[in-house]
C-alpha positions in Angstrom: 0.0 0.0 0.0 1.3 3.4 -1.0 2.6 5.3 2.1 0.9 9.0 2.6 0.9 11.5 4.8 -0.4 14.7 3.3 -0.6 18.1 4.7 -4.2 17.2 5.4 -3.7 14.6 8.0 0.0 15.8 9.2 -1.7 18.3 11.9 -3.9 15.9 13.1 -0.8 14.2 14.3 0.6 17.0 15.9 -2.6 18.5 17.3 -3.4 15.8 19.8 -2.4 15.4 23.2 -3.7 12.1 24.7 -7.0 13.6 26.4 -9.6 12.8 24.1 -11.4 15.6 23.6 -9.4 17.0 20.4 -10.1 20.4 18.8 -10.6 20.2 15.3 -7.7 21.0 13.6 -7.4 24.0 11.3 -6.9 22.0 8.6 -8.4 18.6 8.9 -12.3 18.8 9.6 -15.7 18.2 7.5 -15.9 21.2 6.3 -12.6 21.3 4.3 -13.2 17.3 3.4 -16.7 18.7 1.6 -15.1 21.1 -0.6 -12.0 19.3 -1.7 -13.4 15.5 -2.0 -10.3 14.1 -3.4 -8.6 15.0 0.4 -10.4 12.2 1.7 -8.3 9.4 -0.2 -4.9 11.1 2.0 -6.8 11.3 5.0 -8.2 7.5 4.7 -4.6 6.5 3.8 -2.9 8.5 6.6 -4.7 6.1 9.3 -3.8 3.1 7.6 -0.3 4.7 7.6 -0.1 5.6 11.8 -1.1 2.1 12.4 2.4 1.0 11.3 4.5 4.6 11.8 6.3 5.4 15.0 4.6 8.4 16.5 5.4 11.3 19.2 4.6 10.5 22.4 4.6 12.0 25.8 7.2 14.3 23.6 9.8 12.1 22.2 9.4 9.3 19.5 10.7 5.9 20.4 10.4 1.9 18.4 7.6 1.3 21.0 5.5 4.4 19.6 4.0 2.3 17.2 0.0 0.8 17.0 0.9 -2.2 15.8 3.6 -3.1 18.0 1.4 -2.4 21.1 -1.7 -4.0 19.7 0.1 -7.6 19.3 2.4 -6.9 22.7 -1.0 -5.6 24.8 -3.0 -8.7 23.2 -0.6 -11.3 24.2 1.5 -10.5 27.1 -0.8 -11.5 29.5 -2.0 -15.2 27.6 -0.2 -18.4 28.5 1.3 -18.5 24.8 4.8 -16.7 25.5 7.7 -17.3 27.2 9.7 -14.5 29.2 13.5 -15.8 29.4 14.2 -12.7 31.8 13.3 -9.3 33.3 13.3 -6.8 30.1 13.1 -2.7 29.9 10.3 -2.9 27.4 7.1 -1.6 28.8 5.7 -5.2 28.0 7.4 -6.3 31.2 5.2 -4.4 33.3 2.3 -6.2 31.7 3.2 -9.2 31.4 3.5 -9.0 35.2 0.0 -8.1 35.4 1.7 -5.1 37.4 0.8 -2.3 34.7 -0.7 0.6 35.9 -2.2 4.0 34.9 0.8 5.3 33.7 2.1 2.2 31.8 3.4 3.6 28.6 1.9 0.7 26.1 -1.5 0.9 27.4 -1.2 4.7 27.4 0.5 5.0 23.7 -2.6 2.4 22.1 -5.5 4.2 23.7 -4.1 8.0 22.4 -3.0 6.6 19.2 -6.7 4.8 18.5 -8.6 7.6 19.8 -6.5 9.9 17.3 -7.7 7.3 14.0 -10.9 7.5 15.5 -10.9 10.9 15.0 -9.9 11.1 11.5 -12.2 8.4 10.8 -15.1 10.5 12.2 -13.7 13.4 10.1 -14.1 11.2 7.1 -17.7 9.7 7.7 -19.3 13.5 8.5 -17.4 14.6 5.1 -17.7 12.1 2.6 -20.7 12.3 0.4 -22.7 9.5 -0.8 -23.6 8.7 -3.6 -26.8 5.9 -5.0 -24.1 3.4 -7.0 -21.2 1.9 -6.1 -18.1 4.3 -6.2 -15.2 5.7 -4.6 -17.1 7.9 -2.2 -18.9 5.0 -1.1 -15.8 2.8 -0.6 -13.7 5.1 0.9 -16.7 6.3 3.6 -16.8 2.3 4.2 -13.6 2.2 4.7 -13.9 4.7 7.7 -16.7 3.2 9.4 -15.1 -0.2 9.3 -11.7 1.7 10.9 -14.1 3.5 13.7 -15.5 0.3 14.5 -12.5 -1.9 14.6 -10.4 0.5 17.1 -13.5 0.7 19.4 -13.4 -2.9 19.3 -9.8 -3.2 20.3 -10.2 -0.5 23.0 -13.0 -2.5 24.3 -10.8 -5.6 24.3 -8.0 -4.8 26.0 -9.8 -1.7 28.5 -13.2 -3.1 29.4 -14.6 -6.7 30.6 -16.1 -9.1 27.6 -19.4 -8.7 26.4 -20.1 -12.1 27.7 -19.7 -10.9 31.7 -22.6 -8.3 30.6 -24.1 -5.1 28.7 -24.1 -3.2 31.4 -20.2 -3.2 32.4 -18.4 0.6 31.9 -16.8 -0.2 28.0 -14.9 2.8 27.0 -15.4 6.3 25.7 -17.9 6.0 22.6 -16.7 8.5 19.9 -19.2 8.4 17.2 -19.3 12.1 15.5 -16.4 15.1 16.0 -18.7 16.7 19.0 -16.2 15.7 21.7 -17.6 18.2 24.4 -18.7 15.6 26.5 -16.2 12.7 27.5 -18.0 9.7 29.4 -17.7 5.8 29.3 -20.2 4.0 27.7 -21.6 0.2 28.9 -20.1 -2.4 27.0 -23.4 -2.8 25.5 -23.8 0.5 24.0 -20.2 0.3 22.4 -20.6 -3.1 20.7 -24.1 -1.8 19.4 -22.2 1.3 18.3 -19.4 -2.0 16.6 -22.4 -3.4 14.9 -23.6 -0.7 13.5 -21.0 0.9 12.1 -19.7 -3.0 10.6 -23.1 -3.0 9.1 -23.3 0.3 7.2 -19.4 -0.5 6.2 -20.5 -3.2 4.2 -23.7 -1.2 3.1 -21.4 0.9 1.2 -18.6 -1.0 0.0 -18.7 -3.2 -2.5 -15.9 -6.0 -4.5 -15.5 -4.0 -7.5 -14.8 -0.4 -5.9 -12.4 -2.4 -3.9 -9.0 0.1 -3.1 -5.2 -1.6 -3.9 -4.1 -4.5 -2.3 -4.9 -6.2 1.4 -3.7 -3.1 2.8 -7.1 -1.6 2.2 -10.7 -2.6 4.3 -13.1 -4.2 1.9 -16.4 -5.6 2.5 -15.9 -8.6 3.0 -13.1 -7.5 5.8 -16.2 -5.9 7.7 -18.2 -8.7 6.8 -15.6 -10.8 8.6 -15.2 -8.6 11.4 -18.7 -8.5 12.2 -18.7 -12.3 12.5 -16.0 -11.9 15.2 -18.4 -9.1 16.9 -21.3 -12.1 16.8 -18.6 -14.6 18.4 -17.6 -12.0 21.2 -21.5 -10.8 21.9 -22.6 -14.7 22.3 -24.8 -14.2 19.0 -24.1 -17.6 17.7 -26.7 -17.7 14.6 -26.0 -14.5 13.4 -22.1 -15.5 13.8 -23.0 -18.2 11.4 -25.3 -16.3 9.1 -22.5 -13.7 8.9 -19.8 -16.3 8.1 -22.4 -18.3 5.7 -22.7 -15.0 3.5 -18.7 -14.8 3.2 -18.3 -18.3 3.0 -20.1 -19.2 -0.2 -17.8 -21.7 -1.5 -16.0 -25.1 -0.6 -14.1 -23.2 2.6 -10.7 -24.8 2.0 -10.5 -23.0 -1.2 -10.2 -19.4 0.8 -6.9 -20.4 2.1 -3.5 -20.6 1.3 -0.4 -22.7 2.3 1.2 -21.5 5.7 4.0 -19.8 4.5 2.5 -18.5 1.6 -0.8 -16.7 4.1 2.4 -14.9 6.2 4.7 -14.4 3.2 2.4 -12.8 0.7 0.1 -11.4 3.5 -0.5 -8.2 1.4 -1.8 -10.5 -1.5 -2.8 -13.6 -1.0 -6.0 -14.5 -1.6 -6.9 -15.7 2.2 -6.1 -12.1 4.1 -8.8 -10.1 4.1 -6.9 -7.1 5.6 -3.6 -6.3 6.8 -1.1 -3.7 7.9 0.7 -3.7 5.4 4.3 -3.1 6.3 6.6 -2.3 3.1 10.9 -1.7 3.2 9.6 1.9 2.2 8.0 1.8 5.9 10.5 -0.1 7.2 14.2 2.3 5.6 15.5 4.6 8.3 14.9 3.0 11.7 15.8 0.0 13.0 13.8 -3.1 12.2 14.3 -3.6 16.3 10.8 -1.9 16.6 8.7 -4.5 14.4 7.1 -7.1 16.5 8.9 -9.7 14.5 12.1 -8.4 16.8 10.4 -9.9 20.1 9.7 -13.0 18.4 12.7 -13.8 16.4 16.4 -12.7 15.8 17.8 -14.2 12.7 21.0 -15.0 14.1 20.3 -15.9 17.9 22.8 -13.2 18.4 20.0 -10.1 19.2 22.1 -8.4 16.7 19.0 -8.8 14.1 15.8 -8.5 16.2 15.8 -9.1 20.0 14.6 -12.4 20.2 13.5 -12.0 23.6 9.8 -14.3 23.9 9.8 -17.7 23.4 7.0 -20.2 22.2 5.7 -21.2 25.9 5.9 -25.3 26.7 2.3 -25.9 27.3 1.7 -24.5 23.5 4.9 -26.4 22.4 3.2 -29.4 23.6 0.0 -28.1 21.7 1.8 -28.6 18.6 4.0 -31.3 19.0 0.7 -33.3 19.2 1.0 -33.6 15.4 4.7 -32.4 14.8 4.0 -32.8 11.2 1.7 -29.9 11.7 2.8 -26.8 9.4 2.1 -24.5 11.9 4.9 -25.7 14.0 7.2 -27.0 11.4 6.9 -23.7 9.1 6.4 -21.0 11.8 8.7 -22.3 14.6 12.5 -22.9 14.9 14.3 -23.8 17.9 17.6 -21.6 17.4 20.5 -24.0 16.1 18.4 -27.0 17.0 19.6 -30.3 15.7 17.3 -33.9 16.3 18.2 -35.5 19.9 15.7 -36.0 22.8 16.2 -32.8 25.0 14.0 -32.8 28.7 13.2 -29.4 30.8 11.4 -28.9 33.4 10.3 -25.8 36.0 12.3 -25.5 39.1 10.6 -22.7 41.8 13.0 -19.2 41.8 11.6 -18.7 45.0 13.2 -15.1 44.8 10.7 -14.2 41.9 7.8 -16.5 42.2 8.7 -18.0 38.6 9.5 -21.8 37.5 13.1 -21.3 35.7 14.2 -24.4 33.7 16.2 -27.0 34.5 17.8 -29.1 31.2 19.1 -32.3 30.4 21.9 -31.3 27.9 23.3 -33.6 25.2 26.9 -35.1 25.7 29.3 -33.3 23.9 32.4 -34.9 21.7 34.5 -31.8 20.8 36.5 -30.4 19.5 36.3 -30.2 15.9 34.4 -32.3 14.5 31.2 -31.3 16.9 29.5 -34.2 18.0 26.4 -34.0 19.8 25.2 -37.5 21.3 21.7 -37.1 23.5 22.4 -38.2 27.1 18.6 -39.5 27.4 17.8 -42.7 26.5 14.4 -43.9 24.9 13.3 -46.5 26.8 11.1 -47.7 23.9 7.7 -48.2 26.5 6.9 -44.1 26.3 9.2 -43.2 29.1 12.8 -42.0 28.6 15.4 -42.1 32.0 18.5 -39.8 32.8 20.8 -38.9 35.3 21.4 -35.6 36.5 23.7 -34.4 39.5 24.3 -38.0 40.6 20.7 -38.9 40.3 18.4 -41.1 38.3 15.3 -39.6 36.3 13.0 -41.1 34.5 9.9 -38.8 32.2 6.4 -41.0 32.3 3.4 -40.1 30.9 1.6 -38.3 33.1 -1.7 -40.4 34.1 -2.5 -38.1 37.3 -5.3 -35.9 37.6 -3.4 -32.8 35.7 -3.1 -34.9 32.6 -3.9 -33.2 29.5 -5.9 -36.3 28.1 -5.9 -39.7 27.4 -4.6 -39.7 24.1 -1.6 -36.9 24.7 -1.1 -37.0 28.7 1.9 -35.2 28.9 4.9 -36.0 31.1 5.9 -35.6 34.7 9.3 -37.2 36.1 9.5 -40.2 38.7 10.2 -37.8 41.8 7.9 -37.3 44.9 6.3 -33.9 43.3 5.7 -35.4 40.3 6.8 -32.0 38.4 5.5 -31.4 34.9 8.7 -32.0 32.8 8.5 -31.3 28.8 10.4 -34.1 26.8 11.5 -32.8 23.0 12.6 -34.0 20.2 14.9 -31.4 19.2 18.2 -30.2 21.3 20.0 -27.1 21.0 23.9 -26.7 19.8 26.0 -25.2 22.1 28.7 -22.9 21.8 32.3 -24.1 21.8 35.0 -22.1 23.6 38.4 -21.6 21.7 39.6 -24.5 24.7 37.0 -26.3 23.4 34.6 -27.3 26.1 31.0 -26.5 25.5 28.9 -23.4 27.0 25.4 -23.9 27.1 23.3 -20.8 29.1 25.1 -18.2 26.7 23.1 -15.5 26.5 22.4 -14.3 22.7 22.9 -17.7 21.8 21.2 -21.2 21.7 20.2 -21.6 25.1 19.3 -18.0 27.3 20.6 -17.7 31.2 18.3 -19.9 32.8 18.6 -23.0 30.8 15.5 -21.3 28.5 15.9 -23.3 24.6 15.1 -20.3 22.4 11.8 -21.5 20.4 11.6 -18.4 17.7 8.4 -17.5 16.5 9.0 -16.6 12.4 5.3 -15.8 12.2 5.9 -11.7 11.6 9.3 -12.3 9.9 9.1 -13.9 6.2 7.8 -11.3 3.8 8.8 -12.1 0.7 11.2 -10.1 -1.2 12.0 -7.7 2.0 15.3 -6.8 2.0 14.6 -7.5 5.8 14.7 -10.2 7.8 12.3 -9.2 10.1 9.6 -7.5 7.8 6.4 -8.6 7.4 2.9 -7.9 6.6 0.4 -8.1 9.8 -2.3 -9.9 9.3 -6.0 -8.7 10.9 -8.7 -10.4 9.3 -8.7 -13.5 7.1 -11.3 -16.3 6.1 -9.4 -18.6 8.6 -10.4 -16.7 11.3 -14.0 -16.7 9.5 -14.2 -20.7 9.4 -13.1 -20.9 13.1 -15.7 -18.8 14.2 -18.0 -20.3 12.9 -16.8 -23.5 14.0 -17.0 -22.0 17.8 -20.8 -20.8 17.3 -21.5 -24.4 16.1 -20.1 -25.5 19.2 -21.7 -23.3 21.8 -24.9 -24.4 20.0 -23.9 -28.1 20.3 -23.6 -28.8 16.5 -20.6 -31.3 17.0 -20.5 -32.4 13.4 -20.2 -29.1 11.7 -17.8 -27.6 14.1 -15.5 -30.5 13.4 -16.2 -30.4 10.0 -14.9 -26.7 10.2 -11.6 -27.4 12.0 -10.4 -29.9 9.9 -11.0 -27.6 7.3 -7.9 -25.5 9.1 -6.1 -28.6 10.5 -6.2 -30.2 6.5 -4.6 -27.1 5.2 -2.0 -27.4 8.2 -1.1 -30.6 6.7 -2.6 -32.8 8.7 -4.7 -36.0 7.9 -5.7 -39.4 8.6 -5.6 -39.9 12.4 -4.9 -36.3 13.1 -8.0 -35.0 11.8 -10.8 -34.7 14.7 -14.3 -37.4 14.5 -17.0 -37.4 16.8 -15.2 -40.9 17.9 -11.8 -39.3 18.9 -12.1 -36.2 20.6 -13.0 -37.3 23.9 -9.8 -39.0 24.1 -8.3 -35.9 23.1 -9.0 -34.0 26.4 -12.2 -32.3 24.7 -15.0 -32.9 26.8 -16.8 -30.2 24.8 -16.3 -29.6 21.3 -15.6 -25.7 22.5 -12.5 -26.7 24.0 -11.7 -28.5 20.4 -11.8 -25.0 18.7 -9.9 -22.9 21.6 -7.3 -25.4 21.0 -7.2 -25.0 17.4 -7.5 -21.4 17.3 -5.0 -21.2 19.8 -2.8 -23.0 17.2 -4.0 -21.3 14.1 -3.7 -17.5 15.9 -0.6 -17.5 18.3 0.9 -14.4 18.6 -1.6 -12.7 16.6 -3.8 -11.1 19.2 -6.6 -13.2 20.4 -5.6 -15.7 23.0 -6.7 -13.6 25.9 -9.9 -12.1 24.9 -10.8 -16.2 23.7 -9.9 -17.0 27.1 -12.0 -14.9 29.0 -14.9 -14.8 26.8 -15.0 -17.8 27.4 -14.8 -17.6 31.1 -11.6 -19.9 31.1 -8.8 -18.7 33.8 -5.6 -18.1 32.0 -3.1 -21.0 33.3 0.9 -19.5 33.4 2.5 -22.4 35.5 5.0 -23.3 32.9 8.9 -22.1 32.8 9.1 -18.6 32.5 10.4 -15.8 34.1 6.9 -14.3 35.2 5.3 -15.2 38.2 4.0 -19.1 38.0 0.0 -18.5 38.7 -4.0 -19.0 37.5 -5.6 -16.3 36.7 -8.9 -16.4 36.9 -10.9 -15.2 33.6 -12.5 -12.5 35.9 -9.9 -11.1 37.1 -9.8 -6.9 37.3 -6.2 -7.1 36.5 -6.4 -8.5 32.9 -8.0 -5.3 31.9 -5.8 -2.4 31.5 -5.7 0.8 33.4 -7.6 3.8 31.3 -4.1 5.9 30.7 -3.5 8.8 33.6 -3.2 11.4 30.9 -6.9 10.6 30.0 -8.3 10.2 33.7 -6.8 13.3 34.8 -8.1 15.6 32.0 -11.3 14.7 31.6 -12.4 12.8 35.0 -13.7 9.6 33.8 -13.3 6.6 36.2 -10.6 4.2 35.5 -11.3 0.4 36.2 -10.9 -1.7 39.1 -7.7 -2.9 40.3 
């Protein structure tokens, strides 16, 4: 997508502070939209282009100043899919914590910088005329409803309590207009009817062939999708369907796309509905350390491309290795310089910090040149697989206690009195050799972090084809993937087994999975899925990691969020309801305009 900031939109930029209630700006407003129509194609594109630019904040401008690095960080940190090797400096930590407050810069930056698109989007809407056919106009006043109603949906996300706890919660401030003399909370309800509606006249006026560019650009069936996700959240399960029916017209494996191909070619392929769309243009003259990809991955292990600090977390490394032919695993995570050899960790109480670290069962080592790495584990060929460590014996069983995971994939605990969780892997990291030498394995910036934490990286956000960097890529926010497991989860909630398993082997078939992988009515129990909800948490769990919706599927659902797996963070349950998995509404909002903040 082409890059613009015109003189329209630039004082928009500058204008706001993070209170909410904006003055118009001299230049942007409806007025000046009405007589020069063709300004509403730079102000349209100037939102899709803050979501992606580093902006000024709190007076200076920093790699964290960005939308979408705060939307994906603010979405996930608090989930059970990450792995925090050590303390960090990045505002994530605080939130990952669950220790953020008021004045946590994250939480502050996303609601100022969504409130500001908000504002241009209402500039838009009032300005735009319509017109009786499809056109331009049309499209591009679509376009800005569908913007309006997707940051309102992420505010009320990450700063309110689901839909599903009730209407009548506080939601956040409801800005639909540019009369901002009045700054209040709205109930939950009122916002997602404000969602609704807004999704609903977005695909009004949009239609396929007035369709703008590339993925880049909202289209109607983006809203159409979106709106499906506002059914899910609002416990609307027919209409979720109905919705999704309407988009999904077709055989629904012939929306998608292989693996690498959806994250590769996210700004064309045929299975992304809408992205950010995140070119080397965007990319030239600052570092690529303030991409998400750079939490997620770093090339070389070294932190000298990206900083590679979150790992995949074991219990979703488990997940996957279910089916380790799975594509989503195979294509999409890398354990850095792993080689095949069995490889055991498990959590060991930091009493200190309230966190499990890990403890690992490293490889012999034949060295030096040539390297020879020989697994010090041995299969015992009956599922259990012994080793000695510090003088003692060990041996990893399937885990048939009460904290199993399920019949069919029980997990693994080891033969001591505590019967701790251990995590028994197929692949082992390389160490590094010394000049003398003799291996070092808990080098930092290297194969294994201080801790004995085996760096799983997360390529997801890092594989756009043709970049000329390694850690560019496309982000994806809507795609008929999401659309099929939606309506998978609807048909579950209303206890249609067979078409909700009929919808996530759709997903699990383009994963490359088949055979005894897929899920039947006859296996799932087996599987640990009680309920066929469970089925689809777990596979959109696998399907979206890292991509912003493990939380809000969590709590929606009224499932606690489990974190007792290695990790740096403090080992705990949350509980779904919980007042500190909402965010703090930002100080520089509360103490302008007075509205309450939430519960802590």
């Amino acid at each position: 997508m082409k890059k613009i900031f015109s003189f329209i939109f630039l004082p928009l930029l500058l204008a706001g502070c993070v209170k909410l209630d904006y003055f118009p700006s001299d230049t942007l407003n409806s007025e000046s939209l009405a007589s020069n129509p063709a300004a509403a194609v730079y102000t349209t594109d100037g939102i899709y282009s803050m979501m992606k630019d580093m902006q000024e904040f709190r007076g200076s401008i920093s790699l964290n100043n960005t939308f979408a690095r705060q939307y994906f960080l603010l979405n996930e940190v608090k989930a059970d899919n990450i792995c925090f090797s050590w303390t960090s400096t990045d505002p994530f930590w605080t939130s990952a914590q669950y220790m953020d407050d008021a004045n946590s810069a994250d939480a502050s930056y996303l609601w100022m910088a969504c409130y500001k698109m908000i504002y241009a989007a209402n500039s838009n809407i009032q300005a735009i005329p319509e017109t009786e056919d499809p056109s331009e106009n049309n499209q591009l006043k679509g376009e800005n409803y569908f913007l309006r109603a997707f940051f309102h949906l992420i505010l009320c996300n990450l700063y309110a309590k689901p839909y599903s706890f009730g209407r009548d919660n506080m939601g956040v401030v409801l800005r639909i207009g540019t009369d901002y003399t009045v700054t209040k909370r709205s109930t939950v309800g009122e916002c997602y009817d404000a969602i609704e509606a807004d999704l609903k006249e977005a695909i009004r006026l949009m239609d396929p062939s007035t369709k703008r560019g590339d993925n880049g650009y909202a289209s109607k069936e983006a809203a159409q999708a979106l709106l499906s996700r506002v059914y899910l959240y609002e416990g609307e399960w027919q209409k979720c369907i109905d919705v999704c029916d309407e988009i999904l017209v077709a055989d629904p494996s012939s929306y998608l796309v292989e693996v690498k191909d959806l994250y590769a070619k996210a700004s064309s392929n045929k299975e992304v509905l809408w992205c950010i769309d995140v070119t080397d243009a965007d990319v030239a003259g600052w570092s690529v350390k303030g991409l998400i990809a750079s939490m997620y991955d770093s090339p070389n292990g070294t932190q000298g491309i990206g900083w590679g600090e979150l790992y995949v977390a074991d219990p979703l490394l488990d997940l996957m290795e279910r089916f380790p032919q799975d594509k989503r695993y195979t294509d999409l995570v890398r354990l850095h310089l792993g080689v095949d050899g069995l490889f055991i960790t498990w959590g060991e109480t930091d009493e200190v910090n309230s966190c499990l670290t890990n403890v690992n069962v490293y490889p012999n080592v034949t060295s030096p040149d040539p390297l020879v790495l020989t697994s010090s584990i041995t299969d015992n060929g009956d599922g259990t697989y012994s080793f000695s460590k510090d003088g003692k014996s060990y041996k990893a069983i399937p885990d048939n206690t009460s904290s199993k995971y399920c019949d069919e994939f029980p997990g693994y605990i080891l033969n001591d009195a505590a019967h701790t969780r251990c995590y028994v892997r197929h692949k082992m990291p390389t160490p590094m050799i010394t000049k003398k030498g003799s291996a070092l394995w808990e080098q930092n910036l290297y194969s294994v972090r201080p801790g004995g934490f085996p760096t799983w990286f997360c390529n997801k956000f890092s594989v756009r084809e043709g970049s000329a960097y390694d850690l560019n890529a496309s982000y994806i926010m809507v795609r008929y993937s999401e659309v099929i497991l939606n309506r998978a989860e609807a048909y579950a909630h209303l206890g249609d087994k067979a078409k909700a398993i009929a919808d996530v082997n759709v997903i699990r078939t383009r994963a490359g999975l088949s055979g005894t992988a897929l899920m039947t009515a006859a296996n799932i129990a087996g599987r640990g899925y009680a309920d066929p909800v469970d089925m689809v948490l777990d596979e959109r769990r696998l399907e979206f990691f890292y991509e912003g919706f493990r939380t809000i599927d969590l709590i929606r659902n009224k499932k606690n969020i489990d974190r007792r797996f290695p990790s740096r963070t403090k080992t705990e349950v949350i509980p779904y309801d919980s007042p500190k998995i909402q965010y703090q509404i930002p100080l520089d909002e509360t103490s302008v305009s007075g509205i309450p903040s939430n519960e802590r």
